[in-house]
PDB file as gemmi writes it, atoms N, CA and C in Angstrom:
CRYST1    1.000    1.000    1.000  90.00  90.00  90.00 P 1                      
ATOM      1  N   UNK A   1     -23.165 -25.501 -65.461  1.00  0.00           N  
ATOM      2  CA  UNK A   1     -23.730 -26.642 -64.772  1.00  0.00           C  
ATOM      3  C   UNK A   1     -22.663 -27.373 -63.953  1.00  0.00           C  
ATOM      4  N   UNK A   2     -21.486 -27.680 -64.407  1.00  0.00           N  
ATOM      5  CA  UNK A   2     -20.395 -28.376 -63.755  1.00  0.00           C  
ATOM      6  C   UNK A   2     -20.099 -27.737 -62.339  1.00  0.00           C  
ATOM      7  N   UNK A   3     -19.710 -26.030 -62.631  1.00  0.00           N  
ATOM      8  CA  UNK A   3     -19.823 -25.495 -61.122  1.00  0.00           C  
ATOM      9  C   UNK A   3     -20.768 -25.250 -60.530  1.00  0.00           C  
ATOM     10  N   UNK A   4     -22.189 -25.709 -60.590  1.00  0.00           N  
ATOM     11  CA  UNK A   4     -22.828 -25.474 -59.347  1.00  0.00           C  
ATOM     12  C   UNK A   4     -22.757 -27.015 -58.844  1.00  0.00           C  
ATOM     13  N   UNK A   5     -22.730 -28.578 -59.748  1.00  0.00           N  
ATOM     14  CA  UNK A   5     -22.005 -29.825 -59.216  1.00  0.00           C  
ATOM     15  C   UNK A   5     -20.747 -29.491 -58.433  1.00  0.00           C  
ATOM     16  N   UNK A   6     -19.751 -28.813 -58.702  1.00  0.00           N  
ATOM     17  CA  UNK A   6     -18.533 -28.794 -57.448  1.00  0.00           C  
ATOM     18  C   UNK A   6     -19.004 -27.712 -56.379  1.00  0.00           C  
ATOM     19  N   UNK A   7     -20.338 -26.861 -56.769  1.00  0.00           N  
ATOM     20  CA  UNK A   7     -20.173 -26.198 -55.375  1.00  0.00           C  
ATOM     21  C   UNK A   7     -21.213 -27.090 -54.365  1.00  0.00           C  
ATOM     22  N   UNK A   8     -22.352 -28.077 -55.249  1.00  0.00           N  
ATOM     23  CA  UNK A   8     -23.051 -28.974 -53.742  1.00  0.00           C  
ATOM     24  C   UNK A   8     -21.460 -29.890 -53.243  1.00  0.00           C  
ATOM     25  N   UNK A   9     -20.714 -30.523 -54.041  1.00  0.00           N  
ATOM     26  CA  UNK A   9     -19.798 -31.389 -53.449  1.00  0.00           C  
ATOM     27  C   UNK A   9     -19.101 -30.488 -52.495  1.00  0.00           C  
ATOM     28  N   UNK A  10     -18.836 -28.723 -52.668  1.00  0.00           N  
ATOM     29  CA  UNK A  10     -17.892 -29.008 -51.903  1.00  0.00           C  
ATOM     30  C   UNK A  10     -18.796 -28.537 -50.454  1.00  0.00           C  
ATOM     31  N   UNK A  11     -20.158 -28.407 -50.371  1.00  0.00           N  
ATOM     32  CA  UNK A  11     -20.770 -27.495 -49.115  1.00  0.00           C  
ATOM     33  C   UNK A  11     -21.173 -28.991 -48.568  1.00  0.00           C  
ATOM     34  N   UNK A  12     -21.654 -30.343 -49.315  1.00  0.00           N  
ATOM     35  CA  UNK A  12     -21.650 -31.378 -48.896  1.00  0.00           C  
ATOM     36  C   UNK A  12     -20.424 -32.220 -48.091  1.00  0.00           C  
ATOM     37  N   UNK A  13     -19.374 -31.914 -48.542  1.00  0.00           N  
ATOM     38  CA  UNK A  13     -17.848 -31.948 -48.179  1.00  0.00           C  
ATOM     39  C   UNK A  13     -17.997 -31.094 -46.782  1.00  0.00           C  
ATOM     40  N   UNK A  14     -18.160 -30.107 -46.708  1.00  0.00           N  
ATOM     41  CA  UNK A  14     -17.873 -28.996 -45.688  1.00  0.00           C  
ATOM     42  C   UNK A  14     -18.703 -30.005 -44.345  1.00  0.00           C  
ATOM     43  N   UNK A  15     -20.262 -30.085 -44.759  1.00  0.00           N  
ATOM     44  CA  UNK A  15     -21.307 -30.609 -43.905  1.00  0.00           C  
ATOM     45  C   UNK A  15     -20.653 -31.976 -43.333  1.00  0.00           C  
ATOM     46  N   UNK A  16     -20.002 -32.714 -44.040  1.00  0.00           N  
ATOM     47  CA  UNK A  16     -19.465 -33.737 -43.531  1.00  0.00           C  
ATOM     48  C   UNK A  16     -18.427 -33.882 -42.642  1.00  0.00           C  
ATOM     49  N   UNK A  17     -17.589 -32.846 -42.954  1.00  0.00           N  
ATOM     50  CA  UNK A  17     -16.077 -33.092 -42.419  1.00  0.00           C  
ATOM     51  C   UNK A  17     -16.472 -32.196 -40.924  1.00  0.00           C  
ATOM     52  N   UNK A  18     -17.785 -31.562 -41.087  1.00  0.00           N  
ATOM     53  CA  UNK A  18     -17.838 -30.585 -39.242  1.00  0.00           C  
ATOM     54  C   UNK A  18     -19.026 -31.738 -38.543  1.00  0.00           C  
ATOM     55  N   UNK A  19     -19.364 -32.228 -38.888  1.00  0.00           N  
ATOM     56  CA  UNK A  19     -20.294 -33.320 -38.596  1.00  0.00           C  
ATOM     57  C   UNK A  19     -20.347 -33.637 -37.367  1.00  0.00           C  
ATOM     58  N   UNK A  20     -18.792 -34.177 -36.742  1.00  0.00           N  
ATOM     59  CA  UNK A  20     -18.591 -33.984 -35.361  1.00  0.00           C  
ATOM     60  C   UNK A  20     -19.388 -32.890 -34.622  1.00  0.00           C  
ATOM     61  N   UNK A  21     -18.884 -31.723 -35.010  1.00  0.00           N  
ATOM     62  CA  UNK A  21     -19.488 -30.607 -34.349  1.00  0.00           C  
ATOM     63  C   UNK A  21     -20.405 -30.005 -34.343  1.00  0.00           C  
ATOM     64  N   UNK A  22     -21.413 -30.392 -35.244  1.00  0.00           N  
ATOM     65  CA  UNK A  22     -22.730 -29.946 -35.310  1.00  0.00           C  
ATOM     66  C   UNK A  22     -23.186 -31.113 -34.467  1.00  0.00           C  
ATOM     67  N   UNK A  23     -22.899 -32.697 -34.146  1.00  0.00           N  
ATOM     68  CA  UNK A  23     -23.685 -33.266 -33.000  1.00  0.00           C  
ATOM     69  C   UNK A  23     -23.552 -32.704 -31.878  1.00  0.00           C  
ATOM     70  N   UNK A  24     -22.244 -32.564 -31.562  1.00  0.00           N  
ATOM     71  CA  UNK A  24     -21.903 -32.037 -30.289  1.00  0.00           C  
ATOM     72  C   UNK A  24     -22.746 -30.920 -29.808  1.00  0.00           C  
ATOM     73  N   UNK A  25     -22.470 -29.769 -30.972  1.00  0.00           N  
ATOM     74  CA  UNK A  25     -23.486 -28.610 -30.367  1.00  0.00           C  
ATOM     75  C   UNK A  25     -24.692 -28.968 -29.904  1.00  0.00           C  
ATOM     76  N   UNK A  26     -25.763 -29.723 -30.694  1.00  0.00           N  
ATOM     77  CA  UNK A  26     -26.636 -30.083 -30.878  1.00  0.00           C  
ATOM     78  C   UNK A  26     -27.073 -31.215 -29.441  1.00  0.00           C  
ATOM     79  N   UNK A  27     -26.321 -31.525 -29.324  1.00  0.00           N  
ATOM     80  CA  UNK A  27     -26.439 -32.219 -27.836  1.00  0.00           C  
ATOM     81  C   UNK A  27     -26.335 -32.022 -26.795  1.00  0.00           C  
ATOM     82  N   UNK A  28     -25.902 -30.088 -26.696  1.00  0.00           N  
ATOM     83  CA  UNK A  28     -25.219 -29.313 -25.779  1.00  0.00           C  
ATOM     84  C   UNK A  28     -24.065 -29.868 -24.680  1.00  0.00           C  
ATOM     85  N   UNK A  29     -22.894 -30.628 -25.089  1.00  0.00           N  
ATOM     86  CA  UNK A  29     -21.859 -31.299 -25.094  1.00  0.00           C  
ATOM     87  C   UNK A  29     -21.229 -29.939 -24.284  1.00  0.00           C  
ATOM     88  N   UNK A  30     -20.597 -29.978 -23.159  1.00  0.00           N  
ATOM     89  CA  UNK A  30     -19.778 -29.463 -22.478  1.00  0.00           C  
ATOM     90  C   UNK A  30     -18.511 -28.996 -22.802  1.00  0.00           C  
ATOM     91  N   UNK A  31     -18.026 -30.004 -24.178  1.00  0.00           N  
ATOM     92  CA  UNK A  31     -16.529 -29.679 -24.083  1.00  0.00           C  
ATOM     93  C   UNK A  31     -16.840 -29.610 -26.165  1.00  0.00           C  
ATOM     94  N   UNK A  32     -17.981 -29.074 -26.474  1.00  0.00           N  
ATOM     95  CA  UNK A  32     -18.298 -28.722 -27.810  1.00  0.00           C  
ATOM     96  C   UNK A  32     -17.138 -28.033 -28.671  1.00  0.00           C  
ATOM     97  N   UNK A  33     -16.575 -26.882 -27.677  1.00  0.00           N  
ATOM     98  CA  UNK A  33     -15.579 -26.144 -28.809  1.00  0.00           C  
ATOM     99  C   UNK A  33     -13.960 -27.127 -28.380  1.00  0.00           C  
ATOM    100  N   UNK A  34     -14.027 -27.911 -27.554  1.00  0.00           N  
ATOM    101  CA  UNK A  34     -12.763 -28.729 -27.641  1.00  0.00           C  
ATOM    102  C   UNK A  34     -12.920 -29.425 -29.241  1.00  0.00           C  
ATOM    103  N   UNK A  35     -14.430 -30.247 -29.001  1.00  0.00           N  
ATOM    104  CA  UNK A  35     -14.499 -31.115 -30.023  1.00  0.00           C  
ATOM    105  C   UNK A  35     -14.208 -30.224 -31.450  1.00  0.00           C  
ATOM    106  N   UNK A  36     -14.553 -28.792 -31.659  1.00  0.00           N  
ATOM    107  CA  UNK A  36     -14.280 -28.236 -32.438  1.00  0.00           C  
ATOM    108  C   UNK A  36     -13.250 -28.425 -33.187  1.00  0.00           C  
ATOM    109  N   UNK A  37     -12.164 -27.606 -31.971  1.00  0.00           N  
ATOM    110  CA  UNK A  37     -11.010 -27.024 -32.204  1.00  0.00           C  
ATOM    111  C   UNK A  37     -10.180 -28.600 -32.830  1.00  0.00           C  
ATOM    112  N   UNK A  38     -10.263 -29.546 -32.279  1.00  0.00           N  
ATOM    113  CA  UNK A  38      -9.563 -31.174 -32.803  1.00  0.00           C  
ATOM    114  C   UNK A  38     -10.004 -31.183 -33.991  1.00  0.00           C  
ATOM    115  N   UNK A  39     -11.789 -31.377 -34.435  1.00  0.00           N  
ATOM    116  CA  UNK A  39     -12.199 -31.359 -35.584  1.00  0.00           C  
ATOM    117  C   UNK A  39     -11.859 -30.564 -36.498  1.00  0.00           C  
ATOM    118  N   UNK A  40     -11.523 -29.251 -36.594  1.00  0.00           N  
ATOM    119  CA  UNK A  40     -10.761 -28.134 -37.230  1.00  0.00           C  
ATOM    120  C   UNK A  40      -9.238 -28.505 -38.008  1.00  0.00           C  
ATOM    121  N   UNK A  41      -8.633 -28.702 -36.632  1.00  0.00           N  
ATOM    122  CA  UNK A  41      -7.282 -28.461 -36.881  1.00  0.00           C  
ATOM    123  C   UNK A  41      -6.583 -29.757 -37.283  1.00  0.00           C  
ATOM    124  N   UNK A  42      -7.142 -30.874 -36.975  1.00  0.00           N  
ATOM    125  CA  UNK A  42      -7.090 -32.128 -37.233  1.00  0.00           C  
ATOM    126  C   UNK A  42      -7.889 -33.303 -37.965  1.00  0.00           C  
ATOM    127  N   UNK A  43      -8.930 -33.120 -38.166  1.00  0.00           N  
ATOM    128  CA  UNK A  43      -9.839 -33.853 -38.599  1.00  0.00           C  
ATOM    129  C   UNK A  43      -9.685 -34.362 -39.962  1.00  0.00           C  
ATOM    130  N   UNK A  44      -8.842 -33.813 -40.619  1.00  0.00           N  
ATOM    131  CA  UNK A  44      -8.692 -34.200 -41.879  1.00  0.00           C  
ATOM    132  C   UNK A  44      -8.199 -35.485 -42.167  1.00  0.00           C  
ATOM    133  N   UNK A  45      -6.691 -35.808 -40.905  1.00  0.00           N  
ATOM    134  CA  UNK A  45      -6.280 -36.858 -41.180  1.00  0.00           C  
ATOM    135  C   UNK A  45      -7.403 -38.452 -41.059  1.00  0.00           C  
ATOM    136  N   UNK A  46      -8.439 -37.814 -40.635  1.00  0.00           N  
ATOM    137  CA  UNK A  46      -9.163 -39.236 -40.413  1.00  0.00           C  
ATOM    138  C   UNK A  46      -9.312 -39.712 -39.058  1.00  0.00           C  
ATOM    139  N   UNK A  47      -8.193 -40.556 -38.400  1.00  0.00           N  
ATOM    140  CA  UNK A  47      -8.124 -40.801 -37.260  1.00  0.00           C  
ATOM    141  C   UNK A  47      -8.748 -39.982 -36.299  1.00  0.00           C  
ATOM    142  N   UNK A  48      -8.809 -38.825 -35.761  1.00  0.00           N  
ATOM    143  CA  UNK A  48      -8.975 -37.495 -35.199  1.00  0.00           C  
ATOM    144  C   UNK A  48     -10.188 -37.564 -35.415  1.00  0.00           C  
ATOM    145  N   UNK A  49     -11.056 -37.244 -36.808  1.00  0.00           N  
ATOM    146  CA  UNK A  49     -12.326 -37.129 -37.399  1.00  0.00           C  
ATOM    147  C   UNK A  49     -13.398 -38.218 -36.780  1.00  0.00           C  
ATOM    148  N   UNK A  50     -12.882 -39.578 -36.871  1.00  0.00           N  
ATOM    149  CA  UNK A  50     -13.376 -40.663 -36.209  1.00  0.00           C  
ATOM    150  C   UNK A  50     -13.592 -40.721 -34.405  1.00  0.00           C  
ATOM    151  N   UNK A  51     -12.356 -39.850 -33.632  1.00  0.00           N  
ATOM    152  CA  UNK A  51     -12.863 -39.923 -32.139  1.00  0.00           C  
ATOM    153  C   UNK A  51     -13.589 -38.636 -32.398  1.00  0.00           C  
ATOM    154  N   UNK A  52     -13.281 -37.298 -32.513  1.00  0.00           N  
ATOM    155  CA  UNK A  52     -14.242 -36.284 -32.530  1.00  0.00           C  
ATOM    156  C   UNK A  52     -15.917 -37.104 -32.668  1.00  0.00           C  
ATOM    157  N   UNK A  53     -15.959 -37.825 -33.684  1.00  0.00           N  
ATOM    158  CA  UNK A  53     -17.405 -38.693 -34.074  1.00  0.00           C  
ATOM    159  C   UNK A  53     -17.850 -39.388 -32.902  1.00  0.00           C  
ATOM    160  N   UNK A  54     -17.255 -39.918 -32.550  1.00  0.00           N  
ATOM    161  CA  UNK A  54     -17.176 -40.832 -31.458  1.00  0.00           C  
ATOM    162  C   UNK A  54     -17.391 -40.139 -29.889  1.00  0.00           C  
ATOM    163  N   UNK A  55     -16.638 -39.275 -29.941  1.00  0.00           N  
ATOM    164  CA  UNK A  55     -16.656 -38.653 -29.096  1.00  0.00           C  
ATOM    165  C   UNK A  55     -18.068 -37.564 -28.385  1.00  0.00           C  
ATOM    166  N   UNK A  56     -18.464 -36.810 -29.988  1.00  0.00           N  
ATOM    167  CA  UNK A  56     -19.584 -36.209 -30.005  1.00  0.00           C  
ATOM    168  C   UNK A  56     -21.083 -36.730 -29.729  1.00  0.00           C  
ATOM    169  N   UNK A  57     -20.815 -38.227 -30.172  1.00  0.00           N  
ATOM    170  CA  UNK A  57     -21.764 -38.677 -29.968  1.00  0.00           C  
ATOM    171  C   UNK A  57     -22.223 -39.752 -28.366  1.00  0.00           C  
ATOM    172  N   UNK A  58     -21.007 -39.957 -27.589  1.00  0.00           N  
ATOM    173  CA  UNK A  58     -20.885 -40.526 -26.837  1.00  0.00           C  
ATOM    174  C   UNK A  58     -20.832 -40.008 -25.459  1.00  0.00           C  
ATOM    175  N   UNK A  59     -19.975 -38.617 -26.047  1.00  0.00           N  
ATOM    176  CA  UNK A  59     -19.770 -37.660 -24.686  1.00  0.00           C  
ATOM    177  C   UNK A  59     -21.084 -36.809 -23.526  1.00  0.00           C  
ATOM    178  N   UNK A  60     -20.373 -36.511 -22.614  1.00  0.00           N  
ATOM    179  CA  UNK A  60     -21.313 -36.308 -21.421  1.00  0.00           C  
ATOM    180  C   UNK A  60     -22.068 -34.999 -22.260  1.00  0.00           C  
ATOM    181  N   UNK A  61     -23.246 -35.254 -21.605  1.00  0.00           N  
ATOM    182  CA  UNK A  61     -24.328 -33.926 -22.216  1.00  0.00           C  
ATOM    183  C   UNK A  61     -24.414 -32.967 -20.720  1.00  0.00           C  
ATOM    184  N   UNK A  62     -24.441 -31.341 -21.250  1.00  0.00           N  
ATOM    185  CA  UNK A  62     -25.071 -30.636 -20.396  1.00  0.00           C  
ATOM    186  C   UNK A  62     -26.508 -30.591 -19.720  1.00  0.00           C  
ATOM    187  N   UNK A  63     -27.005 -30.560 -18.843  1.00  0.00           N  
ATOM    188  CA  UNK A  63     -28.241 -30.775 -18.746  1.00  0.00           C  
ATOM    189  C   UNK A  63     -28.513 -28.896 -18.704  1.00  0.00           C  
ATOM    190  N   UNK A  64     -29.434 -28.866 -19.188  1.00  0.00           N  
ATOM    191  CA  UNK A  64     -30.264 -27.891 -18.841  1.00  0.00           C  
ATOM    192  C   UNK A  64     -30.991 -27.327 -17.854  1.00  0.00           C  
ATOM    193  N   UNK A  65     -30.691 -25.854 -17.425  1.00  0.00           N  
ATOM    194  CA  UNK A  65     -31.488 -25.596 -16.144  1.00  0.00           C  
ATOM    195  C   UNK A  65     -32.495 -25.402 -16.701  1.00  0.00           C  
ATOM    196  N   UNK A  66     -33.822 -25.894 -15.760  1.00  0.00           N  
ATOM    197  CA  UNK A  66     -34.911 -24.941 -16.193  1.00  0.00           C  
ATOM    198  C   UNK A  66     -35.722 -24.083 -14.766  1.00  0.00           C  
ATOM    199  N   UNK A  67     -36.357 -23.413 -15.266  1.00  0.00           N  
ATOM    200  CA  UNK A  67     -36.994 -22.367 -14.195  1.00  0.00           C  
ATOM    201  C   UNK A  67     -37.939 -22.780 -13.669  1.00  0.00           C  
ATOM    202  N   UNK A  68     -37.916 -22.444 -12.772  1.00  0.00           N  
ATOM    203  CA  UNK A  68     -39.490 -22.681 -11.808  1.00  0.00           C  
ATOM    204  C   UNK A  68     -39.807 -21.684 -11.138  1.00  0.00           C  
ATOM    205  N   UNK A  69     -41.512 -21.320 -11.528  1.00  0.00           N  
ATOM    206  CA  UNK A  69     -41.626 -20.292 -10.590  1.00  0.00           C  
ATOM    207  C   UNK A  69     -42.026 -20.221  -8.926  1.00  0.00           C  
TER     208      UNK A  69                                                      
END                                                                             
């Protein structure tokens, strides 16, 4: 019972700390795998984690083409 409690903390952990980057994708954000790669390699310290957040949620969106016939 204890390890399946540390395995939701740690996939809840995981979900949190990419958080940035699942908005970003999700918003089709232009510079998504920048926000990544910061969120990745940096995000831990906090500071970093907070503009990635900030960032993802604030930053310019792609627009979408759509077709016409």
């Amino acid at each position: 019972m204890e390890y399946f409690l540390y395995l939701v903390l740690i996939v809840v952990g995981i979900l949190v700390y990419f958080a940035p980057t699942f908005i970003a994708n999700n918003r089709n954000m232009a510079s998504s795998t920048a926000v990544f790669l910061i969120n990745l390699l940096f995000g831990w310290t906090l500071l970093p984690w907070l503009i990635c957040l900030i960032w993802a949620s604030e930053g310019r969106v792609e627009k979408k083409q759509t077709r016409t016939k």
